[in-house]
C-alpha positions in Angstrom: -5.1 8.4 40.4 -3.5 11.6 39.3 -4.4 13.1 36.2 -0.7 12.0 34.4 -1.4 8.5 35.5 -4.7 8.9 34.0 -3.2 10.3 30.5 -0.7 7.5 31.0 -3.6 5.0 31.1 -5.4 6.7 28.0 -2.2 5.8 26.2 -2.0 2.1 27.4 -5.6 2.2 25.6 -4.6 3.3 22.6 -1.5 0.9 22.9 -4.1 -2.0 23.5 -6.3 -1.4 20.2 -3.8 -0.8 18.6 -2.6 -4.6 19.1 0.0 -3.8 21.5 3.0 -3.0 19.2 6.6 -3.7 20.7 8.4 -0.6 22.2 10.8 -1.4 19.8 8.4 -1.0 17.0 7.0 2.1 18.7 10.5 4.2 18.5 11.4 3.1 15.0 8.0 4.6 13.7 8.2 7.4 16.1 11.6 8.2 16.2 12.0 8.0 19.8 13.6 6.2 22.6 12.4 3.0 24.0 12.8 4.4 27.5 11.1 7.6 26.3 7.8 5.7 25.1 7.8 3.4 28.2 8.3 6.3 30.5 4.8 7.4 28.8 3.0 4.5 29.6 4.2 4.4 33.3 2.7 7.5 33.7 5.7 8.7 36.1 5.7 11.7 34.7 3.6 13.3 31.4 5.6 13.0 28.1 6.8 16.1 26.1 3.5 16.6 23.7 5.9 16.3 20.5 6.5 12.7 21.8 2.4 11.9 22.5 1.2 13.5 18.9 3.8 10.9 17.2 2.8 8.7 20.0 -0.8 8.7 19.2 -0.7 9.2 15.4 1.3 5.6 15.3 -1.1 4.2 17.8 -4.5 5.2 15.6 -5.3 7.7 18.3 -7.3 11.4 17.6 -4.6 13.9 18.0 -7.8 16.3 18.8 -8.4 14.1 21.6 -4.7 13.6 22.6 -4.3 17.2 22.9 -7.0 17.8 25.0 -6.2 15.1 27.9 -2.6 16.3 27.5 -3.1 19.7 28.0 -5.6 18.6 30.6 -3.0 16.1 33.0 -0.7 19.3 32.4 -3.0 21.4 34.0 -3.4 24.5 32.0 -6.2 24.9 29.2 -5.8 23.2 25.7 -4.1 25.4 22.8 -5.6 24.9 19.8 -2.3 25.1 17.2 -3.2 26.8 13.6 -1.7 24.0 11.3 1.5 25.8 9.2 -0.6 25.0 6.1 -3.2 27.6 6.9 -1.2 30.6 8.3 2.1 30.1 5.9 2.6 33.4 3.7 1.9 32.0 -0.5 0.4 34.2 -3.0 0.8 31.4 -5.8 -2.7 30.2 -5.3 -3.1 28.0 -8.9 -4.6 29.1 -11.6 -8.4 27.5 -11.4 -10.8 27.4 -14.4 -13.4 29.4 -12.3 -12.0 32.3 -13.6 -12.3 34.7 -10.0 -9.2 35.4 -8.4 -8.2 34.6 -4.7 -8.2 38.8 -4.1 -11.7 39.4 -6.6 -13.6 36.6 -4.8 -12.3 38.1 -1.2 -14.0 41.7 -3.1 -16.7 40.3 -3.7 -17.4 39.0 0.0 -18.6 42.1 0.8 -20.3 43.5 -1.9 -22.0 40.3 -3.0 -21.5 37.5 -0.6 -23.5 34.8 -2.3 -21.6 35.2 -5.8 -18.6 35.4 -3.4 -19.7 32.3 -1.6 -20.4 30.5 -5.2 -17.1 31.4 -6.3 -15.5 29.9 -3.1 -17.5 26.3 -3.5 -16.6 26.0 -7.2 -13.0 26.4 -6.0 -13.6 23.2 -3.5 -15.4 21.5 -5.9 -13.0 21.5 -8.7 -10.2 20.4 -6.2 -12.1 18.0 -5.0 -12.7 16.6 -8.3 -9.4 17.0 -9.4 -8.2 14.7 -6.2 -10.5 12.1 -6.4 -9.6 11.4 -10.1 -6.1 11.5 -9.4 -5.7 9.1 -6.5 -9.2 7.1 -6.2 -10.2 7.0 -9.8 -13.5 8.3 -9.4 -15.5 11.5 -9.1 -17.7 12.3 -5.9 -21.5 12.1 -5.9 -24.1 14.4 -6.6 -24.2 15.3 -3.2 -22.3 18.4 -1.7 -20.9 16.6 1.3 -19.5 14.1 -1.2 -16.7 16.6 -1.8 -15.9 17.4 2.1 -15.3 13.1 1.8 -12.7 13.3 -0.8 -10.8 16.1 0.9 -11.7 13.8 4.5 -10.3 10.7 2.5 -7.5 11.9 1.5 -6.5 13.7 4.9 -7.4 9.9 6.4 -4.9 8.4 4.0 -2.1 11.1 4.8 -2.1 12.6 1.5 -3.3 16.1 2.8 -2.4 17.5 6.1 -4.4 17.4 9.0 -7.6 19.9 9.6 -8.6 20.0 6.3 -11.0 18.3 6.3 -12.7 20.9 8.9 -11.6 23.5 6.2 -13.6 21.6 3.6 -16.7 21.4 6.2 -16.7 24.8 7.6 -17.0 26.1 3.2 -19.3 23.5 2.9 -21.5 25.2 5.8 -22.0 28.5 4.2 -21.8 27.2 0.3 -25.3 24.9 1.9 -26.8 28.7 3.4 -26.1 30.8 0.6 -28.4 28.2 -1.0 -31.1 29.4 0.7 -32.7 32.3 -0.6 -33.9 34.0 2.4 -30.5 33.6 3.9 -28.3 36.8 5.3 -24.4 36.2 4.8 -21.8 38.1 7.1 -19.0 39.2 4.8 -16.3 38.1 7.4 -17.9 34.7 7.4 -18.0 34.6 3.5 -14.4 36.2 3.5 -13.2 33.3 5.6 -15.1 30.3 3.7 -13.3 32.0 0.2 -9.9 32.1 2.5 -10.3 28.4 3.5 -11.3 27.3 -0.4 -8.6 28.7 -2.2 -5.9 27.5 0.7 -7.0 24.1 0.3 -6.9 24.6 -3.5 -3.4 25.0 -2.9 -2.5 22.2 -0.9 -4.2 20.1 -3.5 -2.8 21.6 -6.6 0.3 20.9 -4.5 -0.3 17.2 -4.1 -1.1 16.5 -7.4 1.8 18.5 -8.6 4.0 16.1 -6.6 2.3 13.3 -7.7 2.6 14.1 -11.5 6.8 14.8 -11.1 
């Protein structure tokens, strides 16, 4: 079997779990041909990776995953893409009750990266409260992680875009080490968890902007 066969099979999976939706079906929630998608699943020859992230999003898939086997039957080694939400050019981060600025808490990072780090988290945290009021009528738990869920549950239900949820995660990581009071803080690590919180700040303030029109 070669390896596009073997992607092509992958997607015949998917196409199974998925409860085997008709190709017509498929390329009105795509937006592609029905020749296109069935070309896919022959495995004659490996689909455009535009068509398989569509592909696989209808189909329930792990575009992570996708990407990998896809870049893996085309024989050269798997791009990461940066999504457009996190290397876009915006200085209107919104105005958060915090009271640090995007550009004071990236100061901060090096000359006090726990108060930097705390300053980061209550961004993530307010966010995260403000979302899960808006859209699931509740507030998350005591716990930390509860927040990485709302910003996870609403990336699940399509309201934010994909990878934030890593964001969330990855500010969660240091936010949980700066507890600790023994605990050494790079700067650039601190300067990219405050990066990461006030960008996802902004991509909720921009949901529930929408949502409020």
């Amino acid at each position: 079997m070669t390896a596009v066969e073997d992607f092509a099979r992958y997607l015949v999976q998917l196409h199974a779990r998925a409860g085997s939706p008709s190709r017509r079906d498929l390329a009105g929630r795509t937006g592609y041909g029905k020749s296109s998608i069935s070309d896919a699943f022959a495995g004659r020859h490996l689909p455009t990776w535009p068509l398989v992230e569509k592909l696989v999003g209808v189909l329930g898939g792990e575009a992570g995953e996708a990407r990998e086997r896809w870049a893996a039957a085309k024989g050269g080694p798997s791009l990461q893409e940066v999504p457009d939400w996190l290397t876009s050019v915006r200085s209107d981060f919104p105005e958060l009750i915090t009271g640090v600025s995007f550009v004071d808490a990236c100061t901060l990072a090096a000359a006090d990266p726990k108060q930097a780090m705390a300053s980061a988290w209550e961004v993530l945290r307010l966010s995260g409260l403000q979302l899960s009021h808006a859209f699931y009528g509740d507030i998350p738990g005591i716990w930390s992680s509860d927040v990485v869920s709302t910003f996870r549950r609403a990336e699940e239900d399509g309201r934010l875009p994909v990878g934030v949820a890593a964001a969330a995660n990855a500010v969660h990581y240091h936010h949980v080490r700066a507890n600790f009071p023994d605990e050494t803080l790079a700067p650039a690590d601190v300067l990219q968890a405050v990066f990461l919180a006030y960008r996802l700040a902004w991509q909720a303030w921009d949901v529930l902007t929408a949502a409020n029109e």
